[in-house]
C-alpha positions in Angstrom: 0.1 -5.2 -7.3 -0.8 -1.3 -7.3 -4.2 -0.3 -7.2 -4.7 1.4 -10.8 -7.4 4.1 -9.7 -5.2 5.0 -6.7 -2.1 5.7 -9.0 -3.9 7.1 -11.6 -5.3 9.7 -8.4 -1.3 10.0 -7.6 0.0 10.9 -10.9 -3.1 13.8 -11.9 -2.4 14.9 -8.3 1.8 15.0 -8.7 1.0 16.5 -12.3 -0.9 19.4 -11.3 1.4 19.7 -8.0 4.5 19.5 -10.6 2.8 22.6 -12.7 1.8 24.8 -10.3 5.5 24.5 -9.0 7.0 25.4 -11.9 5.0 28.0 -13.3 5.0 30.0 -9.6 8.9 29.0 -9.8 9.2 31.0 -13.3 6.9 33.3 -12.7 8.0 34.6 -9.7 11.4 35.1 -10.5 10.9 37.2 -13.8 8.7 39.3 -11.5 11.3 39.7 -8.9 14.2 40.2 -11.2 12.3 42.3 -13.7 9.6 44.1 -13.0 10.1 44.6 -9.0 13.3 46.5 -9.7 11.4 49.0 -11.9 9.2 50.1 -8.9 10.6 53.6 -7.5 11.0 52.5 -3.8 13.2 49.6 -4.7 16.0 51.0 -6.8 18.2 50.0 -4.1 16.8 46.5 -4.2 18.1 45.4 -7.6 20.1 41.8 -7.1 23.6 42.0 -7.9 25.6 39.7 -10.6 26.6 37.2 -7.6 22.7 37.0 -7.1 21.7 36.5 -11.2 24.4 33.8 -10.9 23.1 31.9 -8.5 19.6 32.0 -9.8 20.6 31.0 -12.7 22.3 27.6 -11.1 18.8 27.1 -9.0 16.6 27.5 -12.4 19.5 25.1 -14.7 19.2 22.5 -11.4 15.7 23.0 -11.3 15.4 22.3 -15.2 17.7 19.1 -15.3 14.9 17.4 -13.1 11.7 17.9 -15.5 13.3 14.6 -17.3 13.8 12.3 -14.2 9.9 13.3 -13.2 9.1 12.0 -16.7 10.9 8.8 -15.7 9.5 8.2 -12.9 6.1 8.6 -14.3 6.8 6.1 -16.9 8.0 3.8 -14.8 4.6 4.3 -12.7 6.4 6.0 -9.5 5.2 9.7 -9.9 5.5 9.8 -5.9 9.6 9.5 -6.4 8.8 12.9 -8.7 7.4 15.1 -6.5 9.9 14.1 -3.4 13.0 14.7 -5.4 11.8 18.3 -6.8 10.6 19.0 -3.2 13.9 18.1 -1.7 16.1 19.7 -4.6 14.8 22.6 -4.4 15.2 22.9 -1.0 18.5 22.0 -0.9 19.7 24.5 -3.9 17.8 27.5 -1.9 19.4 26.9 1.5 23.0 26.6 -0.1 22.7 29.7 -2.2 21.3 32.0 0.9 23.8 31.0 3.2 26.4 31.3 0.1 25.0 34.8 -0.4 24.4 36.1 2.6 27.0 34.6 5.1 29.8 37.0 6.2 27.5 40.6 4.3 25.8 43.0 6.7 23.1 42.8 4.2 19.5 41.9 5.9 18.0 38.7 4.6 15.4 39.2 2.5 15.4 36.3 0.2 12.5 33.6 0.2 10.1 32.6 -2.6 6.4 32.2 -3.4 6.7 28.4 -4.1 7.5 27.6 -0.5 4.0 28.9 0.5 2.7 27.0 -2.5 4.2 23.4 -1.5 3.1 24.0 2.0 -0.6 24.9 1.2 -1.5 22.6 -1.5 0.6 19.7 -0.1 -2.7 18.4 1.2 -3.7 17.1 -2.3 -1.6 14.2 -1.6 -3.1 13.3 1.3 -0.2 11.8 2.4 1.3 12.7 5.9 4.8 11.9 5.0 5.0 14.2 2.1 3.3 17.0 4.3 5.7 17.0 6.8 8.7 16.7 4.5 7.7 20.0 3.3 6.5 22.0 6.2 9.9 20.4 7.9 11.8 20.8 5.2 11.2 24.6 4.8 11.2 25.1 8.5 14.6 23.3 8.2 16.2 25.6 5.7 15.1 29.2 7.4 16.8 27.9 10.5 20.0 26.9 9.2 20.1 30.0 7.2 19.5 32.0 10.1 21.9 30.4 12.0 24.9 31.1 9.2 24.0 34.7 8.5 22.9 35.3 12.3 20.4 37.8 11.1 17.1 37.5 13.4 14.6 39.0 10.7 14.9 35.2 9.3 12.2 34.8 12.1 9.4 36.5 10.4 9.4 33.8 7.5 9.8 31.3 9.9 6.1 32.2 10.8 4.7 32.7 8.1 5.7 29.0 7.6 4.6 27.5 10.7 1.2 29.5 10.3 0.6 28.3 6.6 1.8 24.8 8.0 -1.0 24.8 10.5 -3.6 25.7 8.3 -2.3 23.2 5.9 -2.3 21.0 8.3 -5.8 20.9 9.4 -7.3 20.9 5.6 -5.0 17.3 5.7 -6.7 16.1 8.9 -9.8 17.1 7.1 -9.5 15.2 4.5 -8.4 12.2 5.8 -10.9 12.0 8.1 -13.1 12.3 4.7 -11.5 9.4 3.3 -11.4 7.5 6.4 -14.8 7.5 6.8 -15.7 6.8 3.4 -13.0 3.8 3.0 -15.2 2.7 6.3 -18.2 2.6 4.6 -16.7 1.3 1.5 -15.4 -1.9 3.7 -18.1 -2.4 5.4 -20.6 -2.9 2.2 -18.0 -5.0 1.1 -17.8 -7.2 4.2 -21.4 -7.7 3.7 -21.2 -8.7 0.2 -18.2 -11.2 0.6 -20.0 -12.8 3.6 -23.4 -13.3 1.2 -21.1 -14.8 -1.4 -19.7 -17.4 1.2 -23.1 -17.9 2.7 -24.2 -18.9 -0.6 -21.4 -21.2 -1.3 -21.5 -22.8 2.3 -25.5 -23.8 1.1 -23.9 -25.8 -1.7 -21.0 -27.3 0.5 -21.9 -27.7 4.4 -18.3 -28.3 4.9 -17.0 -25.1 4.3 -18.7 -23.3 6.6 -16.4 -21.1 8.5 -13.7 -22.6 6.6 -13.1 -19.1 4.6 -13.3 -16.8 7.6 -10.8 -19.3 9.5 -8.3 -19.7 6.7 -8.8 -15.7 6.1 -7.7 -15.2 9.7 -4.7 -17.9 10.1 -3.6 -15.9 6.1 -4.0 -12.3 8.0 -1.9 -13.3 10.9 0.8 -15.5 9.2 1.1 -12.5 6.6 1.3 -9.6 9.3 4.5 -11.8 11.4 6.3 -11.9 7.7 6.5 -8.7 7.7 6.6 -8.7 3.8 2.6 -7.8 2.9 1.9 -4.1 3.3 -0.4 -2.5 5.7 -2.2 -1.0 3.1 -2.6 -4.6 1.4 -4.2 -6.1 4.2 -7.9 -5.9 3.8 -7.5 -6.9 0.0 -5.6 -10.1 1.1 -8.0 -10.3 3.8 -11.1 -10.3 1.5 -9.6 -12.3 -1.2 -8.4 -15.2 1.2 -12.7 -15.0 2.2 -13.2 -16.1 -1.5 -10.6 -17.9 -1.8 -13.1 -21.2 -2.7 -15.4 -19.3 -4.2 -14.8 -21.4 -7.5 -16.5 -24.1 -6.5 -20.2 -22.7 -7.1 -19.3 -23.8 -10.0 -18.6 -27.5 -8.9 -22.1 -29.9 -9.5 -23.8 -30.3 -6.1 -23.1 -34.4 -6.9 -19.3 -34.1 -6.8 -19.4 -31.4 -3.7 -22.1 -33.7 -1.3 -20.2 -36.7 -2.4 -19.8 -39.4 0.3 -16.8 -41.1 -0.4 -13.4 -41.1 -2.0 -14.0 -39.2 -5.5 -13.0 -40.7 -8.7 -10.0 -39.2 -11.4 -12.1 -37.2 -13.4 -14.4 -35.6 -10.2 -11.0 -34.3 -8.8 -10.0 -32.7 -11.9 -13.6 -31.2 -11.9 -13.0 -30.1 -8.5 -9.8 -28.6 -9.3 -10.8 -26.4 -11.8 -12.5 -24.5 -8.6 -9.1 -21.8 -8.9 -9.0 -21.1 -12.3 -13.0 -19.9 -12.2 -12.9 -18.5 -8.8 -10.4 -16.4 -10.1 -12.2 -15.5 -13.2 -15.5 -14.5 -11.1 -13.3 -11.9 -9.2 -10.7 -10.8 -11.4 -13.4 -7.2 -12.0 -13.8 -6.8 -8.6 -12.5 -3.7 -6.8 -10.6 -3.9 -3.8 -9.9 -7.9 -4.1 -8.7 -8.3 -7.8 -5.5 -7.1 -6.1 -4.5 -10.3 -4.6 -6.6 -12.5 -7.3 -3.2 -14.9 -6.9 -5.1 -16.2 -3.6 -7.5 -18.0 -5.1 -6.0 -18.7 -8.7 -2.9 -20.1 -6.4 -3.7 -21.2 -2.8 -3.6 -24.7 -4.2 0.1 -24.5 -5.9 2.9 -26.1 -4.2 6.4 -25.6 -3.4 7.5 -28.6 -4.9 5.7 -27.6 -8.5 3.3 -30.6 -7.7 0.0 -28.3 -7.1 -2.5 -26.8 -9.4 -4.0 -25.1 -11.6 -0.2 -23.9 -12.9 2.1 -26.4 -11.2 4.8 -23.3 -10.3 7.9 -24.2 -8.0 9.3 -22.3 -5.2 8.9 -18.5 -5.3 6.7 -18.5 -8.8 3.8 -19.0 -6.5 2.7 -15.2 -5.3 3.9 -14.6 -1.8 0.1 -13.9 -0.9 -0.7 -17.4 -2.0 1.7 -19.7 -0.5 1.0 -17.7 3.0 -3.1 -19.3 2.1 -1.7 -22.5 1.0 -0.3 -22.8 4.5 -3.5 -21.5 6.3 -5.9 -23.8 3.9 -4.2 -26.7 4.4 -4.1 -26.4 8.4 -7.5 -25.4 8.8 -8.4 -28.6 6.1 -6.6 -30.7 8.7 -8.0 -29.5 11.9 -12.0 -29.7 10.1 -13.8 -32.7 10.4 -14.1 -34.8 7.2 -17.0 -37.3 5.8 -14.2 -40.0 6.2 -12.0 -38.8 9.5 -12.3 -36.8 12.5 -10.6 -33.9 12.7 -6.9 -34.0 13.6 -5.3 -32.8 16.5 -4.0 -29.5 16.4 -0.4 -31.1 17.1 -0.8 -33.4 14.1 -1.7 -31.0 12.0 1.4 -28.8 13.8 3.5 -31.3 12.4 2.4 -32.3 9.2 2.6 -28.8 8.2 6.5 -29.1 9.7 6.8 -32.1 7.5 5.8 -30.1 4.5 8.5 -28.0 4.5 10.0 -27.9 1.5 7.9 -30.0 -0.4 4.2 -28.9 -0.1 5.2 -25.3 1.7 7.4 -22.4 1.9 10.4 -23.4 3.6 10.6 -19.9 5.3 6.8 -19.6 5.7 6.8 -22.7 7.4 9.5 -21.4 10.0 7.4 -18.0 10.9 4.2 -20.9 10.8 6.0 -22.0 14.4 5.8 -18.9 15.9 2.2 -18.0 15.3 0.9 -21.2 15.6 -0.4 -20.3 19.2 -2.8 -18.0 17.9 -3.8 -20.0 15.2 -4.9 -22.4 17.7 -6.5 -19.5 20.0 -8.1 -18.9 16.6 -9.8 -21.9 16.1 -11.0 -22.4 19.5 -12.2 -18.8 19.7 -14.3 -19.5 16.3 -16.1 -22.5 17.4 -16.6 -21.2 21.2 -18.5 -18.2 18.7 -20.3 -20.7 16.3 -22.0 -23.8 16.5 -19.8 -26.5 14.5 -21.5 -28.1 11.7 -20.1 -31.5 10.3 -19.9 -31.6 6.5 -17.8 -32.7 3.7 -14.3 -31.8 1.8 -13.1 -34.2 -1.1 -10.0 -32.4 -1.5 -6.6 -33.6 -0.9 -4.8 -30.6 2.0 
């Protein structure tokens, strides 16, 4: 799921990126084709028809993309936009130098505004990929002209470029380092207020203390050896597997501190713990992302789970990654009616799972971390002092 701030941010920053592109585009060239002509000292400057011509191909090339950036801004991708301009334009200026110039004794003197402005205001985007696409990109394009038309004043532009590049370069670092440290301080404050929101539900339920923090840290590594949940994901999932039982502060003290095998209608009272956990988080910035950890974390492969009984892949990703992670730490916790299990019987009822109860293919990266799950657990309660309390909830 896509943050909605973050690509509302993208699209008024490709927007006014997309503008300033083609207005300087325009602009310049009626200047240079029109008016710069007119001056006395560059009569002997005027392009020739081979030249009109090929402006005219960059401008109609140029043209034919304004739809496919409203495309891709409908279809919520304005990065695509700004990437395929970038590149397109690039790519129609280097062909019709080197077409131009290649084989005339003609110096170079071609080049245009809008390279200086996609270096310098690049930055916007705060994205290093993009930034060095660009400064690349132009680089790129002097060279290869230069080495067709073998003209050596094609290093003066060359920099120009590198000079812009640098200063654009630093206003990035800048800026990152802005956002770096505010996202720090943004994470932090959140930490805190996730960690008083479990404190408060481990008062209600002594058994799940550390549960959340455990199950949050099997989740983070099981999801990191997929290889299938962003980087940029991470902390979301991280904070959302936290709270992933945060429903059950809404669960009567009498059914939670229970001793004993509950009855029918407490375990449908306990399983409605999802469906409100959900609701209580579904406003919250920076964990509403992966809400399907705690509206799903109790589904099953097999469509046997709850709240929505899915099967196979209609459970989110993020959520059968937690369903694995709950369940083993639920095994290897010590319950009102059982010791905890061994971390090899847990091992294998997990394997036994397969299929049924888990992810078939979550299960088979499950075998490869589950040394550091282990090293996990051990390392959490060589940190904390284990507290016994209860779970009446079937793993």
């Amino acid at each position: 799921m896509k943050n909605t701030s973050l690509l509302q941010e993208e699209k008024r920053a490709t927007v006014i990126f997309l503008w300033l592109f083609y207005i300087v585009f325009f602009l310049y060239d009626i200047f240079y084709y029109n008016l710069f002509p007119l001056l006395p000292w560059m009569a002997d400057a005027v392009p020739d028809t081979v030249w009109y011509f090929l402006s005219f191909i960059k401008h109609l090339i140029m043209i034919s993309l304004i739809p496919v950036t409203i495309y891709f801004f409908r279809k919520g991708n304005p990065g695509k936009a700004k990437y395929i301009v970038v590149i397109a334009y690039l790519v129609t200026n280097l062909v019709s130098d080197i077409y131009y110039y290649f084989g005339k004794a003609e110096s170079y003197s071609s080049g245009n505004l809008v390279e200086l402005i996609i270096i310098l205001f690049s930055p916007i985007f705060i994205n290093k990929r993009f930034f060095y696409l660009v400064t690349s990109g132009v680089i790129l394009k002097y060279i290869l002209v230069g080495l067709f038309i073998q003209d050596p004043v094609i290093l003066f532009p060359v920099i120009i470029v590198i000079v812009l590049s640098g200063i654009a370069y630093i206003l990035l670092s800048r800026i990152l380092n802005y956002v770096k440290a505010l996202k720090f301080s943004y994470d932090e404050q959140l930490v805190g207020m996730v960690k008083g929101v479990i404190a408060t539900l481990e008062l209600k339920d002594p058994y799940t203390r550390g549960h959340s923090e455990r199950v949050a840290e099997y989740a983070m590594s099981l999801a990191k050896a997929t290889g299938k949940v962003n980087e940029s994901e991470l902390n979301s999932f991280y904070y959302a597997c936290l709270l992933h039982d945060i429903g059950k502060v809404n669960i009567p003290d009498a059914i939670l501190a229970k001793h004993g095998k509950l009855t029918v209608e407490e375990y449908d009272v306990i399983k409605t713990h999802p469906v409100v956990g959900a609701k209580a988080i579904e406003d919250v910035e920076g964990i509403a992302d992966h809400i399907a950890v705690v509206y799903h974390h109790h589904e099953r492969w097999d469509g046997k789970g709850y709240p929505a009984g899915l099967v196979g892949e209609e459970t989110p990703f993020v959520a059968r990654i937690t369903a694995v992670a709950d369940a083993f730490d639920a095994m290897t916790s010590t319950r009102s009616y059982r010791p905890a299990l061994p971390y090899e019987e847990a091992y294998k009822r997990i394997l036994d799972g397969k299929g049924s109860q888990f992810d078939p293919e979550l299960v088979e990266v499950f075998k490869q971390v589950f040394p550091d799950w282990i090293t996990i657990s051990k390392q959490y309660f060589k940190n904390h002092t284990p507290k016994e309390g209860h779970k009446h909830e079937n793993p």
